[in-house]
C-alpha positions in Angstrom: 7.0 34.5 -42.4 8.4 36.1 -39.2 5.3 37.1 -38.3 3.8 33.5 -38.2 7.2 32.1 -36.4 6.6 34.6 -33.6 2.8 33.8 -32.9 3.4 30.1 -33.4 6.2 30.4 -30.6 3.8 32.8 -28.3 1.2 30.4 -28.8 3.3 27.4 -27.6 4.8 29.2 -24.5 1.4 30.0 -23.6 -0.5 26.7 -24.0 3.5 25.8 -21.7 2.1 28.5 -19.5 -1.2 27.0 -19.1 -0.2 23.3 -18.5 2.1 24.4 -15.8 -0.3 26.4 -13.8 -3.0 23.5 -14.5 -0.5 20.5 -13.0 0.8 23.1 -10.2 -3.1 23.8 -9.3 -3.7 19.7 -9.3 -0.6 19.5 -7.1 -2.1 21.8 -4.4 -5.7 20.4 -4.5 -3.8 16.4 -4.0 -1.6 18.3 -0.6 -4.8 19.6 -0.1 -6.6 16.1 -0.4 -4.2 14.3 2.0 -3.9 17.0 4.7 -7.7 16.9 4.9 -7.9 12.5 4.4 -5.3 13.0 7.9 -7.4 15.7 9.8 -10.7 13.7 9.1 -9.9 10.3 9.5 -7.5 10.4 12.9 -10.8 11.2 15.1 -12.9 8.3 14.0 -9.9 6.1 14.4 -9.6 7.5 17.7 -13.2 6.7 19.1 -13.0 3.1 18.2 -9.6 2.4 19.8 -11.7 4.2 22.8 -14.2 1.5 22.0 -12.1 -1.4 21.6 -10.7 -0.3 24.7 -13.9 0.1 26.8 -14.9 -3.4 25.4 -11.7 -5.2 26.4 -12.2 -3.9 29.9 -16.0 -4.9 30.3 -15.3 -8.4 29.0 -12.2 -8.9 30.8 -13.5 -13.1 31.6 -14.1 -13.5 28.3 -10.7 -15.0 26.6 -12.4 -14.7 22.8 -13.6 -11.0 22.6 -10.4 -9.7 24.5 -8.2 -11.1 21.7 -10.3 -9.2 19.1 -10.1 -6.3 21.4 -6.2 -6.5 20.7 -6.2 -7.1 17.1 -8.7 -3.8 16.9 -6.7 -1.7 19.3 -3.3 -3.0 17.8 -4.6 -2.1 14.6 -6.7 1.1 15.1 -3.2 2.6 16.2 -1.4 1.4 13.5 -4.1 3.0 11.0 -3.8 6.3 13.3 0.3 5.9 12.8 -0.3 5.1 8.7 -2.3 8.4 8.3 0.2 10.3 9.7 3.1 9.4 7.6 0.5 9.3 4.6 1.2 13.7 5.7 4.9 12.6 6.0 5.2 10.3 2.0 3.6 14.1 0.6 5.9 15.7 2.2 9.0 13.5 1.0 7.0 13.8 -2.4 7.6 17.7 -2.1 11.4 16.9 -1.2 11.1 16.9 2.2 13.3 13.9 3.5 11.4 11.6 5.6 13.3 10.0 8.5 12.9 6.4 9.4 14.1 3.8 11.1 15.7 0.0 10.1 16.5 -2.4 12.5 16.7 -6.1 11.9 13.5 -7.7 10.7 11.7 -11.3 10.4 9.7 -11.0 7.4 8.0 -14.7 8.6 7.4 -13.5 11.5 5.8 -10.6 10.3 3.6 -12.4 7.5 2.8 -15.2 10.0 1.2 -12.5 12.8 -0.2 -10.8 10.0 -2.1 -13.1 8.3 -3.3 -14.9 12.0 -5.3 -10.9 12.2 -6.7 -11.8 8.8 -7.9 -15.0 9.3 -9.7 -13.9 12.3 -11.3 -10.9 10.8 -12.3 -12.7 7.6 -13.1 -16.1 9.0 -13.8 -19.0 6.1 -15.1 -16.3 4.0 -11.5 -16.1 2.4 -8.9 -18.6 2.5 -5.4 -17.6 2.6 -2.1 -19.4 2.2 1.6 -18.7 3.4 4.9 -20.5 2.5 8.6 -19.4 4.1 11.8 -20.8 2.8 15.3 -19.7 3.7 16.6 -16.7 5.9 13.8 -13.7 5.5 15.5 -11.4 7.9 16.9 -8.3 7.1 17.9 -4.6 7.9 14.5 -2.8 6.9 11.9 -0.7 8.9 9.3 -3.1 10.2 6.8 -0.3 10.2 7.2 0.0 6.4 7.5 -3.6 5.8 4.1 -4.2 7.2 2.7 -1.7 5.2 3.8 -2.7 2.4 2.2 -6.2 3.2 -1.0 -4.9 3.8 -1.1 -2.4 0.8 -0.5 -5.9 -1.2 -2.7 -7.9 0.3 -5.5 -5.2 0.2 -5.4 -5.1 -3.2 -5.5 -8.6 -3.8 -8.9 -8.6 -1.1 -10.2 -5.7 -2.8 -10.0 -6.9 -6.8 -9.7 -10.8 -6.7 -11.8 -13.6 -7.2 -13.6 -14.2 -3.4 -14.0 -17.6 -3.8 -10.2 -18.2 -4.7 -7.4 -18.0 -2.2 -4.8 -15.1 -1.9 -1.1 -16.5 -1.8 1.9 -14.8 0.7 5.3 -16.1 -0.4 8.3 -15.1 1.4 12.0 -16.2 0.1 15.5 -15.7 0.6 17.3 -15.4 -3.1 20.8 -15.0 -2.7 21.7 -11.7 -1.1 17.8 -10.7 -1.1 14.6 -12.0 0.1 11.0 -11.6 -2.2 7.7 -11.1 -0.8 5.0 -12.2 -3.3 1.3 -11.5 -2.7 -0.7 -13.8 -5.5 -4.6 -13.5 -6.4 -7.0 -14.8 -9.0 -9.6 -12.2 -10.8 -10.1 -9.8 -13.1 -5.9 -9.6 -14.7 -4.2 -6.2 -14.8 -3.7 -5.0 -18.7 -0.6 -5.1 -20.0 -0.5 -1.4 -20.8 -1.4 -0.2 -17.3 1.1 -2.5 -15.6 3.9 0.5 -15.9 1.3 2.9 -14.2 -0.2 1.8 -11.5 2.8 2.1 -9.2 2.5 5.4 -9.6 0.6 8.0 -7.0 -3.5 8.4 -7.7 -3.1 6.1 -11.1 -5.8 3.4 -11.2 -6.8 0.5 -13.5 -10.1 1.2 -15.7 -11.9 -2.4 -14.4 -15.4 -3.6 -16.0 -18.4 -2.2 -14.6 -19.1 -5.4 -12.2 -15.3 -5.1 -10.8 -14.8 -2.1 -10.2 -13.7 -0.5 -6.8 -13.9 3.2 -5.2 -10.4 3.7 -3.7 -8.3 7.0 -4.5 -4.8 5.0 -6.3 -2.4 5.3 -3.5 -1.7 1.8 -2.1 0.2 0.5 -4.8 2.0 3.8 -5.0 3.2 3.9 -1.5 4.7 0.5 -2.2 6.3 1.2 -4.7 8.4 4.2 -2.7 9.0 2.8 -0.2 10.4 -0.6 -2.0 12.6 2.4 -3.2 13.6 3.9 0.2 15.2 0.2 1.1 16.9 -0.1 -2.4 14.7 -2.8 -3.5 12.1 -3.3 -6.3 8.0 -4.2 -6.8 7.0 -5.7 -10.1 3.6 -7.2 -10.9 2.7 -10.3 -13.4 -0.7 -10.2 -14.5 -2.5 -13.0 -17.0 -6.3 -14.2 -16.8 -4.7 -17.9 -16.5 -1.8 -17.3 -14.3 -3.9 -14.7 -12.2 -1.7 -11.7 -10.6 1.5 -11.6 -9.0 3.0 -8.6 -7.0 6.6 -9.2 -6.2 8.9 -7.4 -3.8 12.4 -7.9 -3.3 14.6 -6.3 -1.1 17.9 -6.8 0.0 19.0 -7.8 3.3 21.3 -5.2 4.0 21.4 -1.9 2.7 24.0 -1.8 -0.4 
């Protein structure tokens, strides 16, 4: 009887043995992943600001291309700057604070400039809508807060209905203010709706929705929602369509 105790408990701490080696071995091939995603994607980004750059000076006269110059060289370094502390959320992963910077913010402002870039870019191939109400300013880091945006609003381009418009709310509620990013598609099951704020988690889509991305929008939302003491839930219904919904309050408590 001893006998089969022991080997039942050897047998346990060595499957323990195994499953931590196999999750520490997955954490150093994901370090791995984004140190690479940041080495290979910062000279590309490079070469078309170059571009964008080169073009805004050859078509100086022309008012047109040299406001799409801006968008792509405003943007272009933005991407540069979002790879970079992609390096700097693994690190604060690994424990490794992360410091940043809040100064008052105008969430309408933001959205308003924001969506302007998108309507340019995308034309009348996708229609999107924008409604403000009450104070949205606040102490937050704009650098996050328009990442968090676009992480939202990337989603909602990249798995909703195209012929159906995407909805930017922002609101004061008492103390806080919401941001809500609203699309119509394919609806988010009610069992993955825990998970996919979570790092390299994605939704299993049908074959004809389905999109190539690694999981990590949604989770970099989700922390840093968390770094300004606020919270991200999503509502997600084949009637209603799905709702993402930040809030976040307007000074740090």
């Amino acid at each position: 009887m001893i006998s089969t105790e022991n080997t039942t408990n050897e047998n346990q701490l060595r499957a323990l043995e195994e499953k931590i080696l196999e999750l520490t071995q997955e954490k150093g091939l994901r370090d791995s992943f984004v140190s690479t995603l940041v080495h290979d994607l910062r000279t590309p980004l490079a070469s078309s600001r170059i571009c964008a750059e080169i073009l805004r000076e050859r078509f100086q006269e022309s008012p047109e291309v040299g406001k799409i110059c801006e968008i792509l060289i405003a943007e272009l370094s933005r991407a540069d700057g979002m790879v970079g502390r992609l390096l700097d959320h693994n690190r604060d992963a690994g424990g490794i604070h992360v410091p940043m910077l809040f100064k008052r913010a105008d969430l309408d402002k933001l959205c308003q400039s924001y969506i302007s870039g998108l309507t340019l870019l995308h034309g009348e191939a996708r229609r999107f809508t924008y409604h403000s109400s009450g104070d949205v300013t606040g102490l937050w880091s704009k650098d996050c807060l328009h990442r968090i945006l676009d992480n939202l609003v990337q989603n909602a381009l990249k798995y909703g209905a195209p012929d159906r418009p995407i909805t930017i709310e922002a609101m004061q509620v008492d103390r806080d203010v919401t941001l809500r990013v609203h699309n119509y598609g394919v609806p988010i099951p009610e069992k993955d709706q825990t998970v996919i704020f979570e790092l390299f988690k994605q939704v299993a889509l049908p074959e004809d929705r389905k999109q190539k991305g690694w999981g990590i929008g949604l989770g970099i939302v989700s922390r840093l929602v968390q770094i300004h003491g606020g919270s991200v839930e999503v509502v997600s219904g084949p009637e209603a369509g799905t709702s993402f919904t930040v809030r976040l309050p307007k000074e740090p408590r």
